[in-house]
PALUMFI-222552 format. One record per residue: y, x, z of N, C-alpha, C, O, CB in turn. Coordinates in steps of 0.2 Angstrom, whole numbers, plus 5000, padded with zeros to 4 digits. Each point is the difference from the previous one (the first is absolute). Glycine has a CB too. Layout:
// PALUMFI-222552
YXZYXZYXZYXZYXZ
...
***
This chain:
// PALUMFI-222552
491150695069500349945004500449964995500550034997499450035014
500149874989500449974996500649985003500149965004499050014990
501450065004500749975001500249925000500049974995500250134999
500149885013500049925000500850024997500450055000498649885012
501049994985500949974998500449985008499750005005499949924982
500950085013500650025005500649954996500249994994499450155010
500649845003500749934997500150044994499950064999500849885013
499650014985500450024994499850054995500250014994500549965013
498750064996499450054994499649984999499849985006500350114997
499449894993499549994996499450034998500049984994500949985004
498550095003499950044997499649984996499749945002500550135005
499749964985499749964994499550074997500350054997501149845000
498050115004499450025000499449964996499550005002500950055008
499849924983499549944997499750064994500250044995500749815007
498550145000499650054996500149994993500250054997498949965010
500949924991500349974994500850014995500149994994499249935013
501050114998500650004998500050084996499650034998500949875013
500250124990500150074995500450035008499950065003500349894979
500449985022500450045005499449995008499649965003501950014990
498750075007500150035008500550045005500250065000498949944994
501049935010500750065004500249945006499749965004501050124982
500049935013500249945007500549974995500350044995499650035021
500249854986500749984999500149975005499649975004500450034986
500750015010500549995004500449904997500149994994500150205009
499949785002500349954999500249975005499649985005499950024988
501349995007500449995004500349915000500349984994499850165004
499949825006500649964999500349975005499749975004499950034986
501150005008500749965004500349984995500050014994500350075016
500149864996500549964997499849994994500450014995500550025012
498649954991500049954993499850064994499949994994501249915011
498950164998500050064993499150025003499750005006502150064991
498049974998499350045000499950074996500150014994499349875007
500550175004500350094995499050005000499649985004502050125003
498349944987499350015001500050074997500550024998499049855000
500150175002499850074998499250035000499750005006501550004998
498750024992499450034999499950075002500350044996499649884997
499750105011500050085001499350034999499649995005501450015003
498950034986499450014997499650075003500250064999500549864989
498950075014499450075002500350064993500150055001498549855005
501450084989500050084996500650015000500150065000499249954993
501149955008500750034998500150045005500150064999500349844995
499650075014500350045005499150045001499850005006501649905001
498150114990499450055003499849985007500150035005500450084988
499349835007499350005003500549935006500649995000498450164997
500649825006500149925005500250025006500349965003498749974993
501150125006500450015006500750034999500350015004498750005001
501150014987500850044998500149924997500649995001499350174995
499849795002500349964996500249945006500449964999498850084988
500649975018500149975008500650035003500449975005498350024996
501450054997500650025004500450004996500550005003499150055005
500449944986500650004996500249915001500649985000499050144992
499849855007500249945001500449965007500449955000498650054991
500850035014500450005007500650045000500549975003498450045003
501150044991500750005001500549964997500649985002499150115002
500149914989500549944996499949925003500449964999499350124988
499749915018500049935002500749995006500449955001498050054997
501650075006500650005006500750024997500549975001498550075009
501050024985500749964999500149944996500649985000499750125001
499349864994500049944999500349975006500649995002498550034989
500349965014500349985005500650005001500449964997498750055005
501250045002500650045003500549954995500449955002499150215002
500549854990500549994995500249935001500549985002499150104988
499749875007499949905002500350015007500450044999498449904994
501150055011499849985005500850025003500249955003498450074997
501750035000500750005002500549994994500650015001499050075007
500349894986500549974995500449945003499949995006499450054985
501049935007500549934998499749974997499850024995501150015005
499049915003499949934996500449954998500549975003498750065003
500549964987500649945000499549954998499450004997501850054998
499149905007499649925002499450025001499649974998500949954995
499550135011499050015004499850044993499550035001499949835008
500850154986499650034994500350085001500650015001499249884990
499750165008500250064999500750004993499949974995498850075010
501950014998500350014994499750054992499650045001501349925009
499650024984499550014995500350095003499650054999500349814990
500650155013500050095001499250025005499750054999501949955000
498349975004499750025004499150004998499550045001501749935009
498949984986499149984994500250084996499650055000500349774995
500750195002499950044994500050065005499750044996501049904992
499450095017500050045004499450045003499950065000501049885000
498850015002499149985000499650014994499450035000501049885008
499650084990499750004993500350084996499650024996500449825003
500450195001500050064999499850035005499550034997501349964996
499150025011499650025007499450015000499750045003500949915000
499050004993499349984999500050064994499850064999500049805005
500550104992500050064992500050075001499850044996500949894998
499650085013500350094998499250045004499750054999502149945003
498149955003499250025006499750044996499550025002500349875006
***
């Protein structure tokens, strides 16, 4: 059964390509977090799915309840996000 993409997940299955996996891509207030979660790394499309889900909700959780200034995410709350993604 093939795995459909889901807001903010992507699934990327191109025979052509080398990856295979889900990315994740997010964006508020003017900023965009992207991440790749690769089938070998986390062993196989349903581990690489849930890793990307839960890095997608606390992503979420994190944007979504920060402070804005002038409507733009602050730069703590980008570099905060973005280690988030790094650490997933």
């Amino acid at each position: 059964m093939a795995m459909k993409s889901k807001r903010n997940l992507t699934r990327f299955t191109y025979k052509t390509t080398a990856f295979q996996g889900w990315r994740l891509c997010l964006s508020r207030a003017g900023s965009t977090f992207t991440k790749y979660f690769s089938d070998k790394k986390y062993g196989g499309s349903k581990k690489s799915l849930a890793a990307a889900e839960k890095a997608l909700a606390a992503l979420r959780k994190l944007v979504d309840n920060s402070r804005r200034v002038n409507g733009k995410l602050s730069q703590a709350t980008i570099r905060k996000a973005e280690k988030l993604l790094k650490d997933a």
